[in-house]
N, C-alpha and C positions, 0 to 999 in steps of 0.2 A: 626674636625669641618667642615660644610659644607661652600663650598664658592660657591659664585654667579658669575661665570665667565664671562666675557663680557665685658608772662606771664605776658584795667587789664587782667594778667592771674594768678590766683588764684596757687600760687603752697605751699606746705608745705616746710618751709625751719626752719634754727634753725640760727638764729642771735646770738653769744655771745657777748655783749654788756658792758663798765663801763660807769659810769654815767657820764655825760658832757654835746653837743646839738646833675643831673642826664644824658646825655650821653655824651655829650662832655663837652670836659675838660674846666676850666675855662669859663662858660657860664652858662647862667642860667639855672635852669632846669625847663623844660619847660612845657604845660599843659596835655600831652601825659598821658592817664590813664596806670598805671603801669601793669605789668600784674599780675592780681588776685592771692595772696598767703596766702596760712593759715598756720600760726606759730604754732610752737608746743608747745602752750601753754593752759591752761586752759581757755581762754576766747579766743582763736584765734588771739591774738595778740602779739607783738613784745615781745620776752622773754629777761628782762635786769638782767643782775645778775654779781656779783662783782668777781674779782679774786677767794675770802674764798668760795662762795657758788660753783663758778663752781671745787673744789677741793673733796670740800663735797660730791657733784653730782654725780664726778666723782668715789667718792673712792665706793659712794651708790650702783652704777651701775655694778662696779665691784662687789660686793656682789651676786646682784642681777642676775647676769649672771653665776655664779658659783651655784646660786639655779637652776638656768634654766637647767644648761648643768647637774645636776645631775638629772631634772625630767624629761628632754629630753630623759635619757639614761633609762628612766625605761618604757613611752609612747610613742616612737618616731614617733609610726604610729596617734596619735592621733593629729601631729602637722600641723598645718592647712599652706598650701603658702604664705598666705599673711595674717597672725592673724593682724600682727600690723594692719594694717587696716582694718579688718572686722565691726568694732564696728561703723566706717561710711558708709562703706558699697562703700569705693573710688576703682576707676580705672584709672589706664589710658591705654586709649585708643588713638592708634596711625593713626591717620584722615589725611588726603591730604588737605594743603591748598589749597589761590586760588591762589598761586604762584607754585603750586606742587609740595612743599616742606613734608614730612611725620614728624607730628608735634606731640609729646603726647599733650590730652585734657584730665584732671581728673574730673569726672563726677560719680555723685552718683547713683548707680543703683543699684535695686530692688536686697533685701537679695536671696540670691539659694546656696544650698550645690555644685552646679557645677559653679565654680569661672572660671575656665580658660573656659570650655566650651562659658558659659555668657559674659566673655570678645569677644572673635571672634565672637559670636553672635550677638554683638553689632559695629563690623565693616562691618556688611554685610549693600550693597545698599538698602535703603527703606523699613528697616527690624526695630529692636524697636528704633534704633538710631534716627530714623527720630524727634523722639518727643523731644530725647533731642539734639540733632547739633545744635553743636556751629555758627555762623553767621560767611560765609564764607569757610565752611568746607566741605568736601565729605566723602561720605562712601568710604570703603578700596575693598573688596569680593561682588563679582558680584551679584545683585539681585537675591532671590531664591535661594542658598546656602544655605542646610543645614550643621551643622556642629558636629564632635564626639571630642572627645581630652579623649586622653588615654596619663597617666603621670605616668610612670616610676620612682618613685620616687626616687630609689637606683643608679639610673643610672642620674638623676637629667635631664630629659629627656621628652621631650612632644612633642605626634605625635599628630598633626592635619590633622584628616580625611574629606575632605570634598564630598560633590555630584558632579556629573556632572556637574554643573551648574558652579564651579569654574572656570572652563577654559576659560567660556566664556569674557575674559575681553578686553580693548584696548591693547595693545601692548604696547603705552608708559607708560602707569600705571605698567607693571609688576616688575619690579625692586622696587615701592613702594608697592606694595600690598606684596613682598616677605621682605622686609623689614618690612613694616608696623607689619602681624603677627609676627616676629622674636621678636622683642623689645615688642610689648603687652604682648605676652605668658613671657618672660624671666623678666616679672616686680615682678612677683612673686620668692622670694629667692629659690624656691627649681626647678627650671628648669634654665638649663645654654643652654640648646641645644634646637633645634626642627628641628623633620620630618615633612615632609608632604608628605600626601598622596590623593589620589581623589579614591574614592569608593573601600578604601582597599588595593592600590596598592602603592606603594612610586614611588615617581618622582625622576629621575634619568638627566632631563631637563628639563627645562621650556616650558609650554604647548602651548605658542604661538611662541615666537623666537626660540625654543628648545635646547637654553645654555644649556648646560651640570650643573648639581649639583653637586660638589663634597662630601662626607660628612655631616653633621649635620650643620645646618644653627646655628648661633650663633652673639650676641654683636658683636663678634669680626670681621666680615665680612662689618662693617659700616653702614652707614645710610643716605642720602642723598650724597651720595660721591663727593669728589670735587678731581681731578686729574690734575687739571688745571694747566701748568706751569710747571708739573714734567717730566724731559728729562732720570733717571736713577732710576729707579724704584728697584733696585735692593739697591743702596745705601739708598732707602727710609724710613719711616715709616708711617703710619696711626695715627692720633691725633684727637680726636672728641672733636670740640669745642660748644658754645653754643653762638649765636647769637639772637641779639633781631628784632621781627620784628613785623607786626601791621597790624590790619585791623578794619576798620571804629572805628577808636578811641582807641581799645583795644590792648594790647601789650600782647606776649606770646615769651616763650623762643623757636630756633628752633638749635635741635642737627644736627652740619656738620661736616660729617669724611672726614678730607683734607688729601691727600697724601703730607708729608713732605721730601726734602730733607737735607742731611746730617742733621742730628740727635743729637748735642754733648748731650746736657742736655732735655729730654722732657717736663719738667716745661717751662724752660724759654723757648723752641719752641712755646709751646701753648700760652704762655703771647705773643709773640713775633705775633702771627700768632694773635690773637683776636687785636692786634694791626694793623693788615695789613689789618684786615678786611675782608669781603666774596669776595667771586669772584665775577667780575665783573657783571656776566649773574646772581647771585643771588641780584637782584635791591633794594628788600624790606628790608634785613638785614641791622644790625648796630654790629659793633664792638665799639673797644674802641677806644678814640682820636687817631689820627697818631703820637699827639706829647707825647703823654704818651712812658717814658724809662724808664725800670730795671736799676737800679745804680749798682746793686752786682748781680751774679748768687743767685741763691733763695737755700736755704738750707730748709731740712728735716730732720724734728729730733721727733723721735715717731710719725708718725702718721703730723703730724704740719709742712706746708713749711709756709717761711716768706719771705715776697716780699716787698723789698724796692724800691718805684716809686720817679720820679720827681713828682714836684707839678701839672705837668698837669694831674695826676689822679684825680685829685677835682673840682668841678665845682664851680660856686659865688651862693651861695645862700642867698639873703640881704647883708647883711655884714659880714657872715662867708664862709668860704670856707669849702665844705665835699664834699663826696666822692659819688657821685649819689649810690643811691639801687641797681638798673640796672648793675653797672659796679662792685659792692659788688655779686651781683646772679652769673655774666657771670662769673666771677673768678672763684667761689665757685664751680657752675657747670662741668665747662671747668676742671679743675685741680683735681676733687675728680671722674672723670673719670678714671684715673691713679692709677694703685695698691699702695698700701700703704698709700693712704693721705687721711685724715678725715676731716682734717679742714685746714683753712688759717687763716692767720694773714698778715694785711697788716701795712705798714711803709711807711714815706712820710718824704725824707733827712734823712733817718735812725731815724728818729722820729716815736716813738707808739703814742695811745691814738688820730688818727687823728678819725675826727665827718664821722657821718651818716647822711644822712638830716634829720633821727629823733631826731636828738640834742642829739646823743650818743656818746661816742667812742666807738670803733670797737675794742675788744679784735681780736676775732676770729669769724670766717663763716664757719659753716658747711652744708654739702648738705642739700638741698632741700629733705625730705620724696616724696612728688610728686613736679610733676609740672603743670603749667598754668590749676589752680583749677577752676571750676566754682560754684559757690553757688544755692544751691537748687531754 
């Protein structure tokens, strides 16, 4: 892989819900518009369904996946990067706030048989983006940038060729603009890597600082990085959490890969760490309460970690207590980052069945399809 040396936000997410009734703990939650998410549901809203149907669902799906991988194995070239979402025609694209943080914005744009192309087309300065930018955001790739993307699909691989025009950017932007393409192009499942190249040629450093590239740019080199604090980098790890943060009213989720030390459990790190909250120089984010604790290490089992909190995971709301959306997303977010976990399930004194502010309980939260969606 190559390393870089040196949500209202509308997002799709999958609530599993049983039937029953936002950021800091034990307080109200407050009038801050959520950030924008579309359910995956048939009418775009919150999906409730009982222990028996989410069994049924599940046993359905497995059927259905076993149709798939047998008509994958006869068309394989026929399968599209992002089918699951063609049929709205979403992206997301990775935009610079006004904090300078590189934030995904899912935004719907015009049907084209060139997906990944169209995506980077759509982070260039003053290019089609303009007509849709989100309020408070910047383009990524310097104005006048044309762009090629050749994807290797066996090798799960996409070169972005750009013009001369690339190079020309600020200096402090380049670490987000090499970020920003890296997570756009890899939203799509059949690209894990990307090159880049400027008129044919691959970059070997960075064209204004001239950092060295090592290897194929990838997720796994971070994203707004936070380093802050760590003295033994060697003992460390990398943990991308998901922060809330907001401009003129509207809230959107923002991914930070913090350098952690000493490592035992990466679950309870990252609960641990969205507990602690952004660094300090990141002003606009929010974590969870400081008085929110794990009672037990969290356990995995299929796919399923289970996280037992004190009650200051739940805010007052009238006279019940639940569990803000916001602190339901950043879990969900934060922890399905991690190989192997699909869903969450949370517990409050080893009690299930605690509410949502939809007046639900909360079986289980699975990722977000996209994130900080915006509606046509």
């Amino acid at each position: 892989m190559r390393k870089l040396v040196g949500i209202s936000v509308p997002f799709i997410v999958v609530l599993t819900l049983a039937t029953g009734c936002s950021s800091g703990a034990n307080e109200p939650v407050d009038t801050l518009d959520e950030p924008p998410i579309t359910y995956t549901t048939d009418e775009d809203g919150l999906e409730i369904r009982n222990a028996e149907e989410i069994q049924d669902e599940e046993e359905a799906d497995e059927e259905a996946e076993e149709e798939e991988e047998g008509e994958a194995e006869e068309g394989e070239d026929e399968v599209s990067p992002d089918a699951a979402q063609e049929s709205r025609n979403l992206r997301e694209l990775y935009l610079i706030d006004s904090d300078g943080m590189v934030v995904p914005q899912t935004l719907t744009l015009p049907k084209t048989e060139s997906l990944m192309k169209q995506s980077l087309e759509y982070l260039v300065v003053e290019g089609p983006l303009q007509e849709l930018l989100p309020s408070g955001f910047r383009g990524v790739i310097p104005a006048g940038t044309e762009v090629e993307v050749n994807h290797l699909k066996e090798d799960k691989l996409a070169i972005a060729n750009f013009s001369a025009e690339f190079g020309d950017y600020n200096p402090d932007d380049e670490k987000r603009i090499f970020e920003a393409i890296t997570w756009t192009l890899t939203q799509f499942p059949e690209v894990e890597e990307v090159k880049i190249e400027i008129d044919g040629i691959e970059l070997d450093k960075m064209p204004q600082t001239e950092t060295p590239i090592v290897g194929n740019l990838t997720r796994a080199d971070g994203i707004n990085l936070d380093s802050s604090g760590v003295v033994d980098f060697t003992n460390s790890e990398d943990l991308t959490l998901y922060f809330l943060s907001s401009y003129e009213n509207q809230s959107y989720y923002v991914p930070v890969t913090r350098r952690v030390e000493n490592v035992d459990n990466a679950i309870a790190s990252a609960v641990d760490e969205l507990i602690n909250g952004p660094a300090a120089m990141m002003t606009n984010l929010t974590g969870l309460s400081p008085e929110v604790q794990l009672l037990e290490d969290p356990e995995l089992v299929d796919g399923e970690v289970v996280l037992n909190f004190n009650e200051a995971i739940q805010a007052a709301a009238g006279e019940e207590m639940v569990i803000p959306q916001t602190v339901l997303e950043s879990l969900a977010l934060t922890l399905t980052e991690q190989m192997g976990i699909e869903k969450v399930s949370i517990q409050v004194n080893g009690e299930a069945g605690v509410q949502s502010e939809s007046g639900q309980e909360v079986e289980e939260v699975t990722r977000p399809t996209m994130l900080n969606v915006h509606p046509l």
